[in-house]
N, C-alpha and C positions, 0 to 999 in steps of 0.2 A: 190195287185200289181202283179197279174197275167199276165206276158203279154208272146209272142210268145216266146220270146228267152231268156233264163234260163238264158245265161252266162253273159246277160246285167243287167239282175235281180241279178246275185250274184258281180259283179261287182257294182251297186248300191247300195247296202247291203255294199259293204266293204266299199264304200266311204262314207257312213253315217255314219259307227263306225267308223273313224278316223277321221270326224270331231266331233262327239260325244266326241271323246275322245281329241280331240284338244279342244274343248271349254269347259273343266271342270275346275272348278275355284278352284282345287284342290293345284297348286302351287303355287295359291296367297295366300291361306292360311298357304299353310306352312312358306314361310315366312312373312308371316304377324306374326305368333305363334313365329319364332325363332327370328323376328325384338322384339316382347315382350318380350321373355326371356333374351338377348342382353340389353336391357335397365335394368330388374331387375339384371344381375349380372354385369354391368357395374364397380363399384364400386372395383369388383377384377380386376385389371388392363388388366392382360394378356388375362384373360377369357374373357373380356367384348370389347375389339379387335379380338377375333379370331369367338366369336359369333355374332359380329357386322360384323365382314368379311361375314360372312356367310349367313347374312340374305338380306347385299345389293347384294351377289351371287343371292341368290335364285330371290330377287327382279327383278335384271335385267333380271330372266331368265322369270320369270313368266310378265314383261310389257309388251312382248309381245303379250301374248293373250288377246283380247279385254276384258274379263269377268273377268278378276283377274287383270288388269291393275292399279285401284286405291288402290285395299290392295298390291298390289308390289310395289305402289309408295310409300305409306305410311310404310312399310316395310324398305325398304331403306334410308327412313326419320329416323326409327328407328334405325336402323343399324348403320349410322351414328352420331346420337345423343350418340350413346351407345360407338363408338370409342372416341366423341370428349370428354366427361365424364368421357373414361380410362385415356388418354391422363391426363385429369386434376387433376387424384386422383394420377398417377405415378407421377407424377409431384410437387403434393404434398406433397409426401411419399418421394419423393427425397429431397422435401426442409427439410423437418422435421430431416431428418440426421445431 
């Protein structure tokens, strides 16, 4: 990619590493990982609400990029399963009193 003018060549260069870096399917996975850990500690009430917060966060941050779109859907699916599970074991833990 040699061509006459350096500054269009590094100017090219920048714009491929920020989409390079815009399409890494790096923050669908993280909440894809903290939508699974949200469902396994669901069970502790608070915790399984404050990590189910956190992984439909991440979710919605990561739907926007095309290439992480369905693990942030799926994320978020988690995240919320994992709230509505806190929700049913507080809930339970309050009737048990």
């Amino acid at each position: 990619m040699s061509t006459e003018n350096p500054v269009a060549d590094r100017l090219l260069e920048d714009a491929r590493k920020k989409t390079a870096k815009n399409e890494s399917p790096a923050l669908g996975k993280a909440a894809f990982i903290v939508g699974i850990v949200a469902l396994l500690v669901s069970w502790i009430s608070i915790l399984g609400w404050v990590v189910g917060a956190a992984a439909i966060g991440l979710g919605a941050a990561a739907v926007r990029r095309p290439v992480s779109a369905k693990q942030a859907k799926i994320a978020m699916a988690l995240g919320a399963a994992a709230i509505l599970i806190g929700v049913f074991f507080y809930t339970l833990n309050v009737a048990m009193r």
